[in-house]
C-alpha positions as CSV (number, residue, x, y, z in Angstrom):
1,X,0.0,0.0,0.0
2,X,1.9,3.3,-1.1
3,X,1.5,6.3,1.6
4,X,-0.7,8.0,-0.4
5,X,-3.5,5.5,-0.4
6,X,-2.8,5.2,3.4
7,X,-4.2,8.8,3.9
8,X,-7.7,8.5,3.6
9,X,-7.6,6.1,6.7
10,X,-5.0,8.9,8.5
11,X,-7.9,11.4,7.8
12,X,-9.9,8.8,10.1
13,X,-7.3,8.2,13.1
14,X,-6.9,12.2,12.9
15,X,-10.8,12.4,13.9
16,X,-10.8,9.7,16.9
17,X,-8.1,12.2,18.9
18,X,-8.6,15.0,20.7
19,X,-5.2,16.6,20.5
20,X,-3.7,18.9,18.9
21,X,-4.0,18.3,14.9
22,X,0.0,18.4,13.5
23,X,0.4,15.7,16.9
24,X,-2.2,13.3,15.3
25,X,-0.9,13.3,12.1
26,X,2.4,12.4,13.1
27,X,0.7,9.5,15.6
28,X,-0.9,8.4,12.3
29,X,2.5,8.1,10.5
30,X,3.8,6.4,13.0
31,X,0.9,3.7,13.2
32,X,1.1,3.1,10.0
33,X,5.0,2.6,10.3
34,X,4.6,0.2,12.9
35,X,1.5,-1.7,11.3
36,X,3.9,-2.5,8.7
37,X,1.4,-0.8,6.2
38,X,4.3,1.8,4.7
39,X,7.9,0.9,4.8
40,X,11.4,2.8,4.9
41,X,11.8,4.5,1.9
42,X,8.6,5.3,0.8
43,X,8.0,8.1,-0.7
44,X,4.9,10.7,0.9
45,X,2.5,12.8,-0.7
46,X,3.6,16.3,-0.6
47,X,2.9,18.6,2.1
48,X,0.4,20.9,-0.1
49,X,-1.4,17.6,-1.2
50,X,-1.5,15.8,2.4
51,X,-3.0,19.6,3.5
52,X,-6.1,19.4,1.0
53,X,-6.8,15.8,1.7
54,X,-6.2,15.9,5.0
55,X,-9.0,19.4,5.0
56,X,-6.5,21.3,6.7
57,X,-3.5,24.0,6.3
58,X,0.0,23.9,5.3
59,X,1.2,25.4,8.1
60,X,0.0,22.5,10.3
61,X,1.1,19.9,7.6
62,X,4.7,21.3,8.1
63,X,4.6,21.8,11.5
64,X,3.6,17.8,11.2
65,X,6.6,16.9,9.1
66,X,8.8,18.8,11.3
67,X,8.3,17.1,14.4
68,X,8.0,13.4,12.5
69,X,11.9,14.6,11.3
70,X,13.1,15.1,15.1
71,X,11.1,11.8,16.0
72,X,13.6,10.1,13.0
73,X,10.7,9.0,11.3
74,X,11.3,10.6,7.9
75,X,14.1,12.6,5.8
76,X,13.8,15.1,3.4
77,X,15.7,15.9,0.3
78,X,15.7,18.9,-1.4
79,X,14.3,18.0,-4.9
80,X,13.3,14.4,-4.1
81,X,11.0,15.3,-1.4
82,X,9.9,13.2,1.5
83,X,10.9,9.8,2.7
84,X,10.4,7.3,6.0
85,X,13.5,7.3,7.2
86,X,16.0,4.0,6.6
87,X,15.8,2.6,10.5
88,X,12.7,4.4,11.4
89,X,11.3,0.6,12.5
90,X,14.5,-0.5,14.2
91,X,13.2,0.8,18.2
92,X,10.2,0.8,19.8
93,X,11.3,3.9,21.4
94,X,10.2,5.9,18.3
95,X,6.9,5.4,17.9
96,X,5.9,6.2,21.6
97,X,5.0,9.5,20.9
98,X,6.0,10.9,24.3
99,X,8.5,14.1,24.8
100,X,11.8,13.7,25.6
101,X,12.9,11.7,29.2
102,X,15.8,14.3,30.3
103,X,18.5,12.3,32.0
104,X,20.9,15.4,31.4
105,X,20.8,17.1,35.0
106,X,22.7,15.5,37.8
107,X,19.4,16.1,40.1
108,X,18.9,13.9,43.4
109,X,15.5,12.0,43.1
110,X,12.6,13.2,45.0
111,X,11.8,10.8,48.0
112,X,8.5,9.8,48.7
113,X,9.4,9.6,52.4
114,X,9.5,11.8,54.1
115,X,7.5,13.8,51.3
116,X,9.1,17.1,50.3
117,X,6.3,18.4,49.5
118,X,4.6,17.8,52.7
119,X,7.6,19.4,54.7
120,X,8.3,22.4,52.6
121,X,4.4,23.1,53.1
122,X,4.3,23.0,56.7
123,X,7.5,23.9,57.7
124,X,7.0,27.3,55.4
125,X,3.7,27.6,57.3
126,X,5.4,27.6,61.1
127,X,8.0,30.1,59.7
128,X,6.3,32.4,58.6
129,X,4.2,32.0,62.0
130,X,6.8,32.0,63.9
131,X,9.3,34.4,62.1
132,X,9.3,38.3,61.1
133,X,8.1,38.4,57.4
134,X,10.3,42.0,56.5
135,X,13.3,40.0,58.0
136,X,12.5,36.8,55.6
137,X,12.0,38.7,52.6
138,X,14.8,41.6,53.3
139,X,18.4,41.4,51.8
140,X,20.8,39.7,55.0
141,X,24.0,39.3,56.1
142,X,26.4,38.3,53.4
143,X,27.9,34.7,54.2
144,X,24.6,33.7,56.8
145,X,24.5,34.3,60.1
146,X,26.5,32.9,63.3
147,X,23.7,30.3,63.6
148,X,23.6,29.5,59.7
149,X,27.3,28.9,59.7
150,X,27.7,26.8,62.3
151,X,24.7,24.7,61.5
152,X,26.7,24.7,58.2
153,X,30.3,24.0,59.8
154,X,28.0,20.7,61.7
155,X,26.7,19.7,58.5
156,X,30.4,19.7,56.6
157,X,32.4,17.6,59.8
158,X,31.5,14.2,58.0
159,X,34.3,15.1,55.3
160,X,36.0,18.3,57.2
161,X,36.1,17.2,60.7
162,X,35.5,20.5,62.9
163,X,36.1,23.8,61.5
164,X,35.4,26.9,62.9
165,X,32.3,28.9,62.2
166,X,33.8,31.7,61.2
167,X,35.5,29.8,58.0
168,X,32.7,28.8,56.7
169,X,30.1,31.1,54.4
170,X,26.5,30.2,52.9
171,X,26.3,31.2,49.8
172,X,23.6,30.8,46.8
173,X,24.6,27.9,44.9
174,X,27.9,26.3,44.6
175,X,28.7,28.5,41.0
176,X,28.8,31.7,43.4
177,X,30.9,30.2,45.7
178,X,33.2,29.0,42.6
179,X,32.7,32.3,41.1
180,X,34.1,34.0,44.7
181,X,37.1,31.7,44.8
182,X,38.2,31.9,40.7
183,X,37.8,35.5,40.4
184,X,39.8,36.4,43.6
185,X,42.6,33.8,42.9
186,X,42.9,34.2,39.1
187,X,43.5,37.0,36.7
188,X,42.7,36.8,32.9
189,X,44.8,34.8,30.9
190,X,46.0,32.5,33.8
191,X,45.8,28.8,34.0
192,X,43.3,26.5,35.9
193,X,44.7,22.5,36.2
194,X,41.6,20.9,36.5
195,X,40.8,16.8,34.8
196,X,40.3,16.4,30.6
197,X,36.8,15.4,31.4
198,X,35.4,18.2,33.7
199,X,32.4,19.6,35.3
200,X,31.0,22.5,32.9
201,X,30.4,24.6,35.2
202,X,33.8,25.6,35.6
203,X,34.5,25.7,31.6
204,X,32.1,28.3,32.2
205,X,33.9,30.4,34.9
206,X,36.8,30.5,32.3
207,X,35.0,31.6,30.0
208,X,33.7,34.2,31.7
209,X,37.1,35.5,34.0
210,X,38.8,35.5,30.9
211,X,41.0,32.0,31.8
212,X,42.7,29.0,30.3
213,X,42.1,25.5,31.5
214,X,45.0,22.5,31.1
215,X,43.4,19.1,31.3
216,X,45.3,16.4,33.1
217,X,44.5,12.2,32.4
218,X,42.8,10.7,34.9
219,X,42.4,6.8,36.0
220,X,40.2,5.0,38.4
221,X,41.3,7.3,41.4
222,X,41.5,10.4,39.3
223,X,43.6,13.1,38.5
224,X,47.3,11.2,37.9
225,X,49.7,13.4,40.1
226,X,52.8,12.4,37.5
227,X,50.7,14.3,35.5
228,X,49.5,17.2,37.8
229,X,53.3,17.8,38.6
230,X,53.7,17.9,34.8
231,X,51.1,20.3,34.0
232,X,52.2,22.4,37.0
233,X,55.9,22.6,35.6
234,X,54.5,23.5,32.2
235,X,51.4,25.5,32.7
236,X,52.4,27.6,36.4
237,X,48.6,27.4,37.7
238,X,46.8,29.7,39.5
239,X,44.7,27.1,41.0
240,X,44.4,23.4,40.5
241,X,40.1,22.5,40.4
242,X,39.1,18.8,41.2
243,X,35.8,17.2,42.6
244,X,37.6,14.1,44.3
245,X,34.6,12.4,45.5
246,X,32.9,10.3,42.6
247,X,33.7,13.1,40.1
248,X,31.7,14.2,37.5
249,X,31.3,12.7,34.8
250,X,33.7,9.8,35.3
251,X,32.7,8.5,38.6
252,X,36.2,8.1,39.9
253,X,36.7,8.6,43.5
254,X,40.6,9.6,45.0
255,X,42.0,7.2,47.3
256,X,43.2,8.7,51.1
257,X,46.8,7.8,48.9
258,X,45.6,9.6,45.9
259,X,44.4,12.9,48.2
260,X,47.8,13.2,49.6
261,X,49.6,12.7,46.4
262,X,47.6,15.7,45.1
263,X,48.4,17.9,48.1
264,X,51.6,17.7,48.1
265,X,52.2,18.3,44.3
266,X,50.2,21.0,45.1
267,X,52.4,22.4,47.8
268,X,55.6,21.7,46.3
269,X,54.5,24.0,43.1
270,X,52.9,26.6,45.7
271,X,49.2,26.3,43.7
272,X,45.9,26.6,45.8
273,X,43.2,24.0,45.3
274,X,39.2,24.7,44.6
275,X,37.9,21.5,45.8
276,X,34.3,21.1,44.6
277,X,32.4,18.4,46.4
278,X,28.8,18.3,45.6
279,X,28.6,13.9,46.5
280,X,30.1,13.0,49.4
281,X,27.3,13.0,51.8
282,X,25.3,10.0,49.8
283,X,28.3,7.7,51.0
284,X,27.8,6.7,54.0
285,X,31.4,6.9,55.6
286,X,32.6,9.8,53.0
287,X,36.6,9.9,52.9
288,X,38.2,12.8,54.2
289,X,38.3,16.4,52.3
290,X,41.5,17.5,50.8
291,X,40.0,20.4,52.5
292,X,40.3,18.3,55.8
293,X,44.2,17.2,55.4
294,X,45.2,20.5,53.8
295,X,43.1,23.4,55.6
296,X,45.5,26.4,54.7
297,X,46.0,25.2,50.8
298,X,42.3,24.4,49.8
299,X,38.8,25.9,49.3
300,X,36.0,23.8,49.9
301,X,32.8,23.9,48.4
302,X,30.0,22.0,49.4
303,X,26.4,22.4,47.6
304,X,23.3,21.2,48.7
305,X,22.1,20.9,44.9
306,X,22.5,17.3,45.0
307,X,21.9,15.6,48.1
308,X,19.0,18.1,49.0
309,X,17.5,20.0,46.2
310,X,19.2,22.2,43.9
311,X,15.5,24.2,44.3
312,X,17.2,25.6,47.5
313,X,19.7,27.8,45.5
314,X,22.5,27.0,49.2
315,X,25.7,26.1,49.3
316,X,29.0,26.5,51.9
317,X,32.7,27.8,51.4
318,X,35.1,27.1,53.2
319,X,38.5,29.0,53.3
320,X,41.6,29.2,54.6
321,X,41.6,31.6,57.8
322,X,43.8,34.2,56.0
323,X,41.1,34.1,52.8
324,X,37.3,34.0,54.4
325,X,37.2,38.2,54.6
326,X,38.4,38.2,50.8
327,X,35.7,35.5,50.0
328,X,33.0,37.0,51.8
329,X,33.6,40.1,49.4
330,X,33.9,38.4,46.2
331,X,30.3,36.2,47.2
332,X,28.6,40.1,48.1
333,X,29.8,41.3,44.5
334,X,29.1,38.6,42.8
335,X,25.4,37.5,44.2
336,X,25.5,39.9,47.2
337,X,23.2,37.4,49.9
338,X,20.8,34.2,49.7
339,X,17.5,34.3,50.3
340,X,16.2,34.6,53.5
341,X,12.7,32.3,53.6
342,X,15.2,29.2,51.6
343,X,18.3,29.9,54.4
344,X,15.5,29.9,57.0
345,X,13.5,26.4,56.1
346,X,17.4,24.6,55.5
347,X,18.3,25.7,59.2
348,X,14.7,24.2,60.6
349,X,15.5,21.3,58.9
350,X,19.0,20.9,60.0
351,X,17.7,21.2,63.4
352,X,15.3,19.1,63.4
353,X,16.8,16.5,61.4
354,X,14.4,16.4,58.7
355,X,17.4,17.6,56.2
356,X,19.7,13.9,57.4
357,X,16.5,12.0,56.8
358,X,16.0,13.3,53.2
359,X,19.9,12.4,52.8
360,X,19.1,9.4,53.5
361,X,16.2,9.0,51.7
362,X,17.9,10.0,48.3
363,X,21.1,7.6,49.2
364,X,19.1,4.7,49.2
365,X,17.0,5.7,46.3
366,X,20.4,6.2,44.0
367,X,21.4,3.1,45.3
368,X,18.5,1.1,44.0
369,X,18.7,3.7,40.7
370,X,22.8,2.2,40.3
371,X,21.6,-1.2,41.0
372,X,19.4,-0.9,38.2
373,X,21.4,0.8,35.6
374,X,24.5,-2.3,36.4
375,X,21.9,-4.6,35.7
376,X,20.5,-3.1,32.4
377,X,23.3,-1.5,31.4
378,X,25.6,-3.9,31.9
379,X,29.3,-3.9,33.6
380,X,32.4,-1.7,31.7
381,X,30.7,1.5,32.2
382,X,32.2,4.1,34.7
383,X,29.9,3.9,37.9
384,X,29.9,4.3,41.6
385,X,27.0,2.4,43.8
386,X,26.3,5.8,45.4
387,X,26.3,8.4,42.7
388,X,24.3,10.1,40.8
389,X,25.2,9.0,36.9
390,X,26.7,7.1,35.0
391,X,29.7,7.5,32.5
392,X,28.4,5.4,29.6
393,X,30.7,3.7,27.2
394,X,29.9,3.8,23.2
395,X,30.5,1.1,21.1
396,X,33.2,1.5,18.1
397,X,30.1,2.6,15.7
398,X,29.0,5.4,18.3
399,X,30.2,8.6,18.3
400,X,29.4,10.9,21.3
401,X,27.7,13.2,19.7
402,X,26.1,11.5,16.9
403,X,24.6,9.0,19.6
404,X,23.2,11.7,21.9
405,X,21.9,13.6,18.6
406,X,19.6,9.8,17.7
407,X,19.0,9.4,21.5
408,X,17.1,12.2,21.3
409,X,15.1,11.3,18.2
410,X,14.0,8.4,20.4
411,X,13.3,10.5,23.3
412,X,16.2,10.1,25.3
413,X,18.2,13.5,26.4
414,X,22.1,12.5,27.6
415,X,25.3,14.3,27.3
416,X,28.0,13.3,25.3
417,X,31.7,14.0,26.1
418,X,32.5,17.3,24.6
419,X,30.7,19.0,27.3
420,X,33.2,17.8,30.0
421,X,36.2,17.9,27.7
422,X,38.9,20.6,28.3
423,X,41.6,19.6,25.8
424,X,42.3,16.3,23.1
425,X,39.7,14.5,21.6
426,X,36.2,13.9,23.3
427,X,36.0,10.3,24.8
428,X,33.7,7.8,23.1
429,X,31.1,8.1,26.2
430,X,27.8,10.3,26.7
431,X,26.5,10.5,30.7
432,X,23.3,9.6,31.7
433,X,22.0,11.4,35.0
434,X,20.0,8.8,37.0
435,X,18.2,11.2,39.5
436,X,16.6,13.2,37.2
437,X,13.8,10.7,36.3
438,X,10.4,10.7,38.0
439,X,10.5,6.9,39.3
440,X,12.9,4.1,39.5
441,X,10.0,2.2,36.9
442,X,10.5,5.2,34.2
443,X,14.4,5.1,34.6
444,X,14.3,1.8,34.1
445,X,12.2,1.7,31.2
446,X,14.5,4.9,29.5
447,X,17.9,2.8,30.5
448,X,16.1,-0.6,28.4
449,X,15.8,2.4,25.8
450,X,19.2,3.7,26.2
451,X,20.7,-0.6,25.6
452,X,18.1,-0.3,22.1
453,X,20.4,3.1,20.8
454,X,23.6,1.3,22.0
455,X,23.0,-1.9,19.5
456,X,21.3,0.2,17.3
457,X,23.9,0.5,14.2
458,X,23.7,3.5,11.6
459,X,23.3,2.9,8.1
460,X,25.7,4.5,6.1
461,X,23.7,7.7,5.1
462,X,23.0,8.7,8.7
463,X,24.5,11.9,10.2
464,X,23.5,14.6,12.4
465,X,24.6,18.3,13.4
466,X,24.3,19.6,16.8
């Protein structure tokens, strides 16, 4: 049956739905595809025809074609005109029809116990009761109060031991706080060492200040300080970034052996660290900060983005004694205070414990959510049992991008390896963020999605731009 006999019965499926009308007619492409009744390479009518048989416009008709292109269904050529795509049958993923599951953002799943939503409703409720509204919504102190940064100091001591108060500053977000430390400690044109495969966020800083990144190998414990001590004899850092808790995106996690080795080829080249460590609180006996071994060399910055909610817009610096005054003034320039209602419901729950309990809430969730991905994805893959993604290894037919770019057709959103890379060649890897899904059921369901792209193989004619 060609396509164009098929359309008559589209005009019939269009009339059974409810939705919108460029939505059904893709939904009756795609039935037809999967019924079998029109095949890859068939040619369709053209737009203007489909329009008048269809008894609609071209506009929708095109609006149609364009969303059946980012679906992978068909491909257009100028001159030939439109075709079902070669491979448009080849995953059931395709046909679904549903938007695009984002596993892009490293976000900690929402428990359902204790119920966030319960919490932030009634625990909003008895601040505001109890509380001075002008206070709440006013600007305040830059770096928190006395109370805010010792409840902050108490919530750091699993990976810093005890550290004074008055070394410690909340600040809006870990960027701010990364923001404080790069702009006070670098000028433009200096060097950052940080890992070839990196968080973005600081690729952004140095973009922004104006300053050059040198990536450094990594293995299974990280940053290789042969390396490091290379790159600081060639390069004569400023500062030296590394997240050595279950880094991002490779999942490796430094060694006690490993955090020394850094330190001191960090001291014997006279370079400051930025230690970013958004993870460590989802294990449940974190190792020790570099922050912790080294306190006059390192800055410390701990976010509760990802063992919290990254909705809470907090996160803590610490800094060497002779640093916090220059910090505090780099955080009030930069993003001047945090807000006073978020600071205020992150304390209650500190206090009350309700903040530990949602810890530990989310640690066993990602635990079950890394479970699940071994056991789908299979073993050879860069993971950690208590983190929040996973490094995913392409095979030889995959390239990075080209594999996110058909993930996405199939309504799958991952990152591939040029986001993280500073220098060389991006690896043959995309993440996948496992927190960011709804349930363990529909990250499940997108991973079994995720193995379909991995033994998909292209045919020859297939490429993509992003």
């Amino acid at each position: 049956m060609s396509a164009a006999d098929l359309v008559p019965g589209w005009k019939q499926y269009i009339d059974r739905n409810a939705g919108p009308l460029y939505l059904s007619i893709v939904e009756a492409l795609a039935e037809s595809i999967r019924r079998d009744e029109i095949h890859e390479g068939d040619r369709l009518p053209p737009q203007r025809t489909l329009a008048k048989t269809l008894g609609t416009d071209l506009t929708t008709v095109t609006r149609a074609f364009a969303e059946a292109r980012r679906r992978g269904l068909i491909e257009a050529t100028v001159g030939r005109g439109t075709f079902v795509r070669v491979g448009a049958t080849e995953t059931r993923w395709r046909n679904a029809g549903r938007a695009v599951v984002d596993l892009t953002m490293n976000l900690p799943p929402i428990p359902e116990n204790p119920s966030l939503q319960q919490l932030i409703q009634n625990d909003i409720s008895r601040i505001l009761r109890r509380q001075d509204l002008h206070a709440l919504l006013s600007y305040r102190v830059t770096g928190g109060t006395s109370e805010e940064r010792q409840l902050a100091a108490d919530w750091m001591k699993p990976m810093l031991g005890a550290r004074p108060a008055d070394e410690v500053l909340v600040v809006p977000g870990a960027q701010s706080a990364m923001s404080a430390v790069v702009s006070t400690l670098a000028a433009p044109g200096d060097v950052i060492v940080t890992d070839r495969f990196t968080y973005p966020g600081i690729r952004t800083l140095a973009a922004q200040f104006g300053l050059l990144l040198a990536g450094v190998d990594s293995d299974r414990e990280g940053m290789v300080p042969d390396l490091l001590d290379r790159a600081c004899r060639q390069h004569r850092p400023r500062l030296i970034y590394c997240t050595p808790t279950i880094q991002n995106p490779t999942t490796a996690t430094m060694s006690l052996a490993r955090r020394e080795a850094i330190l001191a080829v960090a001291k014997a080249h006279n370079v400051q660290i930025l230690e970013d460590d958004p993870y460590s609180l989802l294990l449940d006996q974190p190792p020790p900060a570099l922050a912790a071994l080294d306190p006059s060399r390192v800055f410390y910055v701990s976010t509760l983005a990802k063992v919290l909610s990254p909705g809470l817009r907090l996160a803590f610096l610490v800094a060497p004694p002779d640093a916090v005054q220059r910090m505090s003034s780099a955080v009030r320039a930069i993003s001047l205070t945090c807000s006073g209602l978020m600071t205020s419901l992150v304390a209650r729950w500190m206090q009350d414990g309700q903040a530990q309990a949602i810890v530990r809430a989310i640690r066993t969730e990602l635990r079950l959510r890394q479970a699940a991905a071994r056991a789908i994805l299979g073993d050879g893959h860069c993971m950690h049992p208590d983190g929040p993604h996973v490094w995913l290894k392409l095979p030889d037919w995959w390239g990075s991008v080209d594999f996110v770019s058909y993930a996405r057709r199939q309504g799958l959103g991952l990152v591939p390896s040029s986001v993280f890379t500073v220098e060389g060649e991006p690896a043959q890897r995309v993440r996948i963020a496992l927190g960011s899904a709804a349930t363990l059921d529909s990250l499940e369901a997108s991973l079994h999605g995720v193995v379909s792209v991995l033994q998909h193989k292209r045919s020859p004619g297939y490429t993509d731009i992003v």
